[in-house]
C-alpha positions in Angstrom: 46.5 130.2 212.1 49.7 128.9 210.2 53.2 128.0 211.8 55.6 131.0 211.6 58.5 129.5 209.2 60.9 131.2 211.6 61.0 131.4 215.7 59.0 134.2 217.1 61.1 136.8 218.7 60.8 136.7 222.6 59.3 140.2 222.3 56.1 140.8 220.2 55.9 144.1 220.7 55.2 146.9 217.7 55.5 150.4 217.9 51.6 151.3 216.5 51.7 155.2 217.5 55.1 155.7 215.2 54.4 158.2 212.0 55.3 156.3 209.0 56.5 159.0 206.8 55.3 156.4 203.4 51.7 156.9 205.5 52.0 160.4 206.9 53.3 162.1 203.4 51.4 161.5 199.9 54.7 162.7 198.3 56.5 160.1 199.7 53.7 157.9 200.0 54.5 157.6 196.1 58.2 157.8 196.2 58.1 154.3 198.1 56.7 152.7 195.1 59.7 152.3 193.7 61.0 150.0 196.5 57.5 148.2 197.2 55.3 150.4 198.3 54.1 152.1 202.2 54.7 150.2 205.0 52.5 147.2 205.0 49.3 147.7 207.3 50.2 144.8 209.8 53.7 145.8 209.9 55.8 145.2 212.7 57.2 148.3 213.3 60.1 149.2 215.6 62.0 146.1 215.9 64.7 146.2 214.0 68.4 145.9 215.3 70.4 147.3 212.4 69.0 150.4 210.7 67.0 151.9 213.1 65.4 155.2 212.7 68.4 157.0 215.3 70.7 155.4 213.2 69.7 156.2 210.0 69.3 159.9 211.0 72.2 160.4 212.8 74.3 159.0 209.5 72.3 161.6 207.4 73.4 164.1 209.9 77.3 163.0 209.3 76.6 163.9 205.8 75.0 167.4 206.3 78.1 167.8 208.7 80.5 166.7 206.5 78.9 169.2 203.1 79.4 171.9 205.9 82.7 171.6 206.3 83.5 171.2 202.5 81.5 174.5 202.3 84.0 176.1 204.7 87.4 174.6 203.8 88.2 176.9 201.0 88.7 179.9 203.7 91.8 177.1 205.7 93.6 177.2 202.2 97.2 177.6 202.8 99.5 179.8 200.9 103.9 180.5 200.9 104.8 183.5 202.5 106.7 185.7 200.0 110.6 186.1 200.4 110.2 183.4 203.2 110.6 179.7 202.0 109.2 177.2 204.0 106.5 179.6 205.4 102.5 179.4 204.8 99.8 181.8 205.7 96.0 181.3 205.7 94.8 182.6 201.8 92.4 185.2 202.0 93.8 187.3 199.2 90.7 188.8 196.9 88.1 187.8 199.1 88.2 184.5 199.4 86.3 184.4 202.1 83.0 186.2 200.7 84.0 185.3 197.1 84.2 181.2 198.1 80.9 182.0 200.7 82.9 180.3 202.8 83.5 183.3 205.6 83.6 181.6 209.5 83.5 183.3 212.2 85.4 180.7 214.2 88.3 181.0 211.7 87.8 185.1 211.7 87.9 185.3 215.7 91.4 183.0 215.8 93.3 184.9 213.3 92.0 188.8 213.7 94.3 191.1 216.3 91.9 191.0 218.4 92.8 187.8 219.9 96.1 186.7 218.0 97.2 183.1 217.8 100.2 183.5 219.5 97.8 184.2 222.6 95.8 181.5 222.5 98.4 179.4 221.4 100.2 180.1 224.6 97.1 179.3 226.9 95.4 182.8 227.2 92.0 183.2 228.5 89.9 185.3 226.7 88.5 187.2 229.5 91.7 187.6 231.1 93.6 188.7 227.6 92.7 192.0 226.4 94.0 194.3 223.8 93.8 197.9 223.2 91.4 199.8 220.9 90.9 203.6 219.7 86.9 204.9 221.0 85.3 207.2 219.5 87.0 209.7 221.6 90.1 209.0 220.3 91.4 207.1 223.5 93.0 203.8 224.2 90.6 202.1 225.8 90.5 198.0 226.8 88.6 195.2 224.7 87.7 191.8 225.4 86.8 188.6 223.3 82.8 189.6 223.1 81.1 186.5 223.4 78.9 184.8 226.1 81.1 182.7 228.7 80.4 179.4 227.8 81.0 180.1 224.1 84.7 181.6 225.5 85.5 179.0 227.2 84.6 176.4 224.6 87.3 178.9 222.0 89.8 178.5 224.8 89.3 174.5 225.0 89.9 174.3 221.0 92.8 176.5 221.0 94.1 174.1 223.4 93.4 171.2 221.7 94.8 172.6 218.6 98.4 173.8 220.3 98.5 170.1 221.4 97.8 169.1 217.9 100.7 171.4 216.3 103.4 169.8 219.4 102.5 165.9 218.8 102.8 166.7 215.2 106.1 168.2 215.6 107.5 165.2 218.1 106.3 162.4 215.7 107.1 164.5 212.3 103.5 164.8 210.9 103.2 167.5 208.5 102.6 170.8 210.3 99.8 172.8 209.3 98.8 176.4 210.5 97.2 176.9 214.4 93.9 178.9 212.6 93.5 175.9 210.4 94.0 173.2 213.5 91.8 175.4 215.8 88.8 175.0 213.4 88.9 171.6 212.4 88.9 170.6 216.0 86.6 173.5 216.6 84.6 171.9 213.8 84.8 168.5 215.2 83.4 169.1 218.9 80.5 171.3 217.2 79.7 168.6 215.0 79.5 166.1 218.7 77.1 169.0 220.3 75.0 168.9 216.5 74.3 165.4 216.7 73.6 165.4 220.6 71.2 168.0 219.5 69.5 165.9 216.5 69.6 162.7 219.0 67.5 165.4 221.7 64.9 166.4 219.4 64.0 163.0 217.6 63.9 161.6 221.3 61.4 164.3 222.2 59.4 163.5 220.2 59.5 159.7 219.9 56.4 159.1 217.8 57.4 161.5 214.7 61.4 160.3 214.5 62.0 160.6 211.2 61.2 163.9 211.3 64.6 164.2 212.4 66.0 163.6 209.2 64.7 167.2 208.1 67.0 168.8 210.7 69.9 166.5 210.0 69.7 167.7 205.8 68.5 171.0 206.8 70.0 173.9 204.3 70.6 176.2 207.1 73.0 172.9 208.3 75.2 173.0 205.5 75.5 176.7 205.2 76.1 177.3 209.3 77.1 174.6 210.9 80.7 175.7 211.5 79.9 179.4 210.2 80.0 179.7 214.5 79.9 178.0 217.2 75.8 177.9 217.6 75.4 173.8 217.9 76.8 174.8 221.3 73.8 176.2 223.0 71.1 174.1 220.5 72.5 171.1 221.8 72.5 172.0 225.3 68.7 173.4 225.3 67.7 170.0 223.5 68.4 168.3 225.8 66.6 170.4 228.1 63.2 170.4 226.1 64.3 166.5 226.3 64.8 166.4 230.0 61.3 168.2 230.2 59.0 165.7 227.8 60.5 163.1 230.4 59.4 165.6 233.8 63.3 165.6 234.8 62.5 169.2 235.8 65.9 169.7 237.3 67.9 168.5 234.4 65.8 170.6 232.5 66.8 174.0 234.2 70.3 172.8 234.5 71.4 172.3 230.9 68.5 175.1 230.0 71.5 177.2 232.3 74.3 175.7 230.6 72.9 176.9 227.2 72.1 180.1 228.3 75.7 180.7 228.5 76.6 180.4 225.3 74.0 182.3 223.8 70.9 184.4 225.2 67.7 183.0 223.7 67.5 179.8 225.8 66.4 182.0 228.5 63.0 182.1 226.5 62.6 179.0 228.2 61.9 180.9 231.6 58.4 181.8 229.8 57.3 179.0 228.1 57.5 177.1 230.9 55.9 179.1 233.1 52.8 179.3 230.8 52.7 175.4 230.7 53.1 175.6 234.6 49.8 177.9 235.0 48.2 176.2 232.8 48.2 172.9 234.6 48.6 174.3 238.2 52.4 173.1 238.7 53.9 176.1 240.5 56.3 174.1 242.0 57.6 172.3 239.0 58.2 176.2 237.9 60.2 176.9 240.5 62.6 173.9 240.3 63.0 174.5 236.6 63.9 178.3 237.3 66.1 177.5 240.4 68.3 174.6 238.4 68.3 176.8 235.3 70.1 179.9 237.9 72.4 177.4 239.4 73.7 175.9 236.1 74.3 179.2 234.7 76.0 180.2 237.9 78.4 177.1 237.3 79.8 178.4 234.0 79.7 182.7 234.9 80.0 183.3 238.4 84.2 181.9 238.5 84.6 184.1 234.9 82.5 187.0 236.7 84.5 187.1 240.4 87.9 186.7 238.6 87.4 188.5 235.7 84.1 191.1 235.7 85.7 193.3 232.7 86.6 190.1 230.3 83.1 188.5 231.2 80.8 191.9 230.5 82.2 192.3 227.8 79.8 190.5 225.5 76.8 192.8 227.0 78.8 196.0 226.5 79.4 195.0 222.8 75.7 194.3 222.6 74.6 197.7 223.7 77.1 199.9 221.9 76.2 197.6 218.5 74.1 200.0 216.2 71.4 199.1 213.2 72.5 195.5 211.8 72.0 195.3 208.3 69.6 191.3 208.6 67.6 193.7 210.9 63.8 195.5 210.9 65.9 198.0 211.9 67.6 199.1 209.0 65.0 198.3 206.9 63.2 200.8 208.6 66.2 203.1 208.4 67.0 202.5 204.3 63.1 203.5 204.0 62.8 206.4 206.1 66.7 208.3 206.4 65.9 207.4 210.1 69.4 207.1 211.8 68.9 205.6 215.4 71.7 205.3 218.0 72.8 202.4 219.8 70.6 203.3 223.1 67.8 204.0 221.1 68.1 200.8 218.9 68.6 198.4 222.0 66.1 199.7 224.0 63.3 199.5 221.3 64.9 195.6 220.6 64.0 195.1 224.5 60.8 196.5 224.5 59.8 194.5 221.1 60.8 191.4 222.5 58.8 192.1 226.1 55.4 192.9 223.7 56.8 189.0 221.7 57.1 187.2 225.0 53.7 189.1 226.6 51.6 188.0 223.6 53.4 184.6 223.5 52.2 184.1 226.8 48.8 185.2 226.1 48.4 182.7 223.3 49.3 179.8 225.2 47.0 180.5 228.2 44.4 181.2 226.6 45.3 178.4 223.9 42.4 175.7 223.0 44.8 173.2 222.6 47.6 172.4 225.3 50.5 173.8 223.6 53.9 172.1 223.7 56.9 174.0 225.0 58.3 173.7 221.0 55.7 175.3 220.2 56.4 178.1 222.7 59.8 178.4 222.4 59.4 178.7 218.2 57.4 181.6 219.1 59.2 183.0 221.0 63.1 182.5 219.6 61.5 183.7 216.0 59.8 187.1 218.1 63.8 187.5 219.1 65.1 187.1 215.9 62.7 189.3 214.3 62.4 192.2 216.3 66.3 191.6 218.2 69.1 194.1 217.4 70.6 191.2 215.5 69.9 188.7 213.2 73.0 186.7 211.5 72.3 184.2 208.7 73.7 181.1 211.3 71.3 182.2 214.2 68.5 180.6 212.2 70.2 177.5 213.2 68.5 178.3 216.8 65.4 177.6 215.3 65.7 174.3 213.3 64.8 171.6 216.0 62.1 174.1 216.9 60.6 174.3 213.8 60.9 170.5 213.1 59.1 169.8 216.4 56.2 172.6 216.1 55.5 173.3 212.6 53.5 170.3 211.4 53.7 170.5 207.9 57.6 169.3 206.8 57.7 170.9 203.5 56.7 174.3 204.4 59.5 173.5 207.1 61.9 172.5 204.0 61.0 175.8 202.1 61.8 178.0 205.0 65.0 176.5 205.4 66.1 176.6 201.9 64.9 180.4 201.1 67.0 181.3 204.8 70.2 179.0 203.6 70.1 181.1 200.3 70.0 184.3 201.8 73.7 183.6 202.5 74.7 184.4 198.9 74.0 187.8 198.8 75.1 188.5 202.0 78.2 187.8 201.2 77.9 190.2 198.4 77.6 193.2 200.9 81.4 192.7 202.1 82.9 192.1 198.4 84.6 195.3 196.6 82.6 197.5 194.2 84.4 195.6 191.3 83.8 192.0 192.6 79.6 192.6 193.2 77.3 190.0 192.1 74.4 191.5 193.2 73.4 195.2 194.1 72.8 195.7 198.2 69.3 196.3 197.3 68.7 192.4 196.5 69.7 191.4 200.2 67.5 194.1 201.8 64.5 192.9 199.8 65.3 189.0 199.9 65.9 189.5 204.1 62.5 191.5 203.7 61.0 188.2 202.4 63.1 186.4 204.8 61.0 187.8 207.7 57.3 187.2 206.4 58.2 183.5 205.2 59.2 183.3 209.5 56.3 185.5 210.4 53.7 182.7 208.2 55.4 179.7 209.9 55.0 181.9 213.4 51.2 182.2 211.7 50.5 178.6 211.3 52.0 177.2 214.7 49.3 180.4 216.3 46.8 178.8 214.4 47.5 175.4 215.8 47.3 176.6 219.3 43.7 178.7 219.2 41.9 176.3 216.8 39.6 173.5 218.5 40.0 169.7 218.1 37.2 169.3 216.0 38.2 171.9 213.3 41.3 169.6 212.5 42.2 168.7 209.2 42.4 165.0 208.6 45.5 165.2 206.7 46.6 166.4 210.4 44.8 163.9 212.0 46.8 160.9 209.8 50.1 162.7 211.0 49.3 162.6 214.5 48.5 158.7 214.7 48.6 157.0 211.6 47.9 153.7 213.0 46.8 154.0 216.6 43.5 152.1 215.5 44.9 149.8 213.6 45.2 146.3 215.6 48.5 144.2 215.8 
């Protein structure tokens, strides 16, 4: 044994059941011939101070974030106001907004009647503010900002934010800009926080396979949606849930599993898959606590919004069940191909039964699994069974199921593909809202891509199935590499 020409570090500790992807990957097994070849065999591996894996990540993500926002900053383009010098208003003229693909919800919600600026400007509360609409009975009825109450409340903190903005810019002479444009880049800011909380979450899950995070950081999907809404909101908050749970912190898991269920349904899916890993290993208790912390953190958020303001908080179910056939739906393909013209009831309460017969066989599957499934796995299932058979599917709810499909679908580049054929779908989307003269693509494309859409999700679905019923010894040794590439391999 030779001297070491430098001091051994104090600790001699190497990370031997990390996934090198130069190991993992024969694609990039070859790309990393170019800067000397895979990790050496006797590598120490997870030592470094500098450019950790996190790190490295977590800068990727900044760029992801920051191509998302370029997507969306044609739509806070200023423009003069005729006859009115000095004056700007947001430009929208011809389209912009499904012309540039650049259309945002967060920017639509802030400037529409609905909720004017003025209003939140001046510190209104969504579910306290209302406005008056024509039914279809002709009557003046009241209507509410239609979104879950965390999501509400997180629209309300950003306005504020933004009217403080627009007065320290006035008091120390900073060019003035308009509130919509303030309210999403601050908007776009905090989401961008909850995004990386929610890439930090899922690479720490899953400790052993971290620079699989880098797929979710440069995800498509990312630099289509990110600030298309405010979704990072609720993944964020259910990653670190599914974090809390890898480390058994079963209360924090229910807790912020309740936070994210309000700002968005699906992360009650969470309810099931952990029940089915609870059977499974006989911890009824640890069920319970999950269930009970899960209750009282969404409590914390709805119950104040639901005493004080029961009209302004229901609103977001009411819009649910009066919404009729959305065009990313199974629904209206199923409509376009048979003149079948549902009503709202009708369409909602199919949605609800679908998704019981999803979660039912979800369940089914992972008790009767051969392999102990992971709650990703579950949860993938079960979010893509909600998106597929749910009375809606927008292009940026795919987000939901980014860190989900990083952490249960094993292979990365059929992960890649999925992502990229969703992003795309975007484009002619878009098309669907633009005038008959300013078409790129007939109606007919979207149906049939979004058709596509739904088997590429229904062959990932497929694969993580297959995962769970096949035995141990039917495993691929490509799979077998991935899992532990150097777990027998002294240091």
């Amino acid at each position: 044994m030779t001297d070491s020409p430098e001091p051994l570090s104090d600790d001699l500790r190497t990370d031997t059941e990390r996934v090198l992807p130069s190991w993992a990957s024969p694609s990039l097994r070859t790309a990393s011939d170019s800067i000397g070849g895979p990790v050496g065999l006797h590598a120490a591996v997870g030592r470094s101070r500098l450019w950790t894996p996190l790190r490295v990540v977590l800068l990727l993500a900044l760029v992801g974030l920051s191509l998302s926002w370029f997507g969306k900053s044609g739509c806070i383009q200023q423009a003069p106001v005729e006859n009115q010098p000095g004056q700007v208003r947001l430009n929208w003229d011809n389209q912009r907004q499904f012309v540039g693909l650049c259309y945002s919800d967060l920017i639509a919600s802030y400037s529409s009647d609905k909720l004017t600026p003025t209003d939140l400007a001046a510190g209104a509360l969504p579910y306290r503010t209302y406005w008056k609409v024509q039914n279809g009975d002709g009557e003046q009825v009241k209507a509410y900002l239609a979104q879950p109450a965390l999501t509400g409340l997180f629209m309300y903190v950003s306005a504020q934010a933004a009217r403080g903005w627009a007065n320290l810019a006035d008091a120390v002479g900073l060019p003035s800009t308009l509130d919509v444009v303030n309210y999403f880049n601050i908007s776009a800011l905090l989401l961008s926080l909850f995004w990386l909380l929610a890439v930090w979450a899922t690479m720490m899950t899953d400790r052993r396979r971290l620079w699989l995070g880098a797929l979710m950081a440069l995800s498509p999907i990312v630099f289509f949606h990110a600030f298309t809404s405010t979704e990072p909101l609720p993944i964020a908050l259910l990653a670190v849930s599914m974090l809390c749970w890898s480390r058994r912190k079963l209360g924090w898991t229910g807790f912020f599993a309740g936070l994210a269920a309000s700002a968005a349904v699906y992360p009650l899916l969470l309810i099931p898959a952990v029940a089915v890993l609870c059977v499974r290993n006989r911890r009824l208790r640890d069920f319970l606590v999950v269930v009970a912390a899960l209750v009282g953190g969404w409590l914390l958020v709805n119950l104040p919004l639901l005493i004080l303001y029961p009209s302004g908080w229901s609103a977001a179910f009411r819009t649910w069940r009066d919404r009729g056939v959305e065009p990313d739906t199974l629904y209206r393909l199923i409509s376009m191909a048979t003149g079948w013209d549902p009503g709202p009831t009708l369409v909602g309460g199919l949605a609800v039964l679908l998704v019981i017969a999803v979660v039912a066989a979800v369940i089914y599957i992972g008790l009767r699994a051969d392999v102990e499934p992971t709650l990703a796995q579950l949860m993938f299932l079960l979010v893509a069974g909600l998106l597929l058979f749910g009375k809606e599917w927008t292009p940026q709810s795919s987000l939901w199921l980014v860190p989900l499909a990083v952490l249960a679908v094993p292979y990365p580049r059929a992960v890649l593909a999925w992502m990229t054929f969703d992003a795309l779908i975007w484009i002619p989307r878009m098309a669907l809202f633009l005038d008959a003269d300013r078409k790129w693509l007939p109606p007919e494309v979207f149906y049939a891509l979004n058709t596509l859409r739904g088997a590429v999700l229904v062959g990932l679905c497929a694969v993580v199935v297959w995962q769970l019923v096949r035995r141990d010894d039917d495993e691929p040794a490509s799979e077998r590499l991935l899992r532990s590439p150097r777990s027998a391999v002294p240091t």
